[in-house]
C-alpha positions in Angstrom: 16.0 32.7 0.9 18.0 29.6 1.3 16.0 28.3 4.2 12.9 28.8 2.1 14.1 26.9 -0.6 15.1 24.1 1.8 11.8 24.1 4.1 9.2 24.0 0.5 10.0 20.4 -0.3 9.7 19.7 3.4 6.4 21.0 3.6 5.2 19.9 0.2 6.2 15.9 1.2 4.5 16.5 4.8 1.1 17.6 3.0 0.9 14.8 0.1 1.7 12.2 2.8 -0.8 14.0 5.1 -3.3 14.0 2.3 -3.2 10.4 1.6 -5.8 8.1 2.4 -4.5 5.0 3.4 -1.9 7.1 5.4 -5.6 9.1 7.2 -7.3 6.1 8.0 -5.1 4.0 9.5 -1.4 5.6 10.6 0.5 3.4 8.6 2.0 3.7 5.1 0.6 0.0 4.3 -3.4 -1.1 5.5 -3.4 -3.6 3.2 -1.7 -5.9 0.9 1.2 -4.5 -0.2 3.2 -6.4 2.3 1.9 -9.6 1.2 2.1 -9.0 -2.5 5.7 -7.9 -2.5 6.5 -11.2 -0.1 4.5 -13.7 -2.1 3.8 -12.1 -5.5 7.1 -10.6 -6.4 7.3 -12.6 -9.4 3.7 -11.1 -11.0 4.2 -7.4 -9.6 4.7 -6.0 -12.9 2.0 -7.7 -14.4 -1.1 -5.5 -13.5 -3.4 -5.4 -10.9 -5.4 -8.5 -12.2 -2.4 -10.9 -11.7 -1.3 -9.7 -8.3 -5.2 -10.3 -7.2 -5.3 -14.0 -8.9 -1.7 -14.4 -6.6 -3.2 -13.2 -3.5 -5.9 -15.2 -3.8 -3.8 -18.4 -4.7 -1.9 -17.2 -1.9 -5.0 -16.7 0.7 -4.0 -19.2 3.8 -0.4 -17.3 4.1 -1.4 -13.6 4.0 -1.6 -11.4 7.2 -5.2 -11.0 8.7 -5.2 -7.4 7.7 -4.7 -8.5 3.9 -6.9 -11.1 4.3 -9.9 -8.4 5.6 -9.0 -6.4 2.7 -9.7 -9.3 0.1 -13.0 -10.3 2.5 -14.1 -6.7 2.3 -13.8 -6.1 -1.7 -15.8 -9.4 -2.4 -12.4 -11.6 -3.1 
């Protein structure tokens, strides 16, 4: 019973992390920005989605080529 109760949690973490889609597509944890936004944006993290964007963009010349495909892709 014991070992069940240890392996669940296991299984249940191994299946969300399986399950996710930035995890599917590409192998990594990170495809895109969040990198970059916690390097150059730390100071607006907190502030929404809309501020990190606007300090992305201010920050466009610095960002990893990955990030910077993201922001090409979405139309930013």
């Amino acid at each position: 019973m014991t070992r069940v109760l240890f392996a669940f949690p296991i299984v249940a973490i191994t299946s969300i992390a399986m399950s996710c889609p930035a995890s599917a597509q590409s192998g990594r944890p990170d495809p895109g920005c969040g990198r970059d936004a916690a390097r150059y944006c730390r100071a607006v993290i907190n502030d929404g989605d809309e501020a990190v964007l606007a300090c992305l963009k201010q920050n466009r010349a610095r960002l990893s080529k990955a990030c910077a495909r993201v922001l090409t892709d979405n139309g930013q």
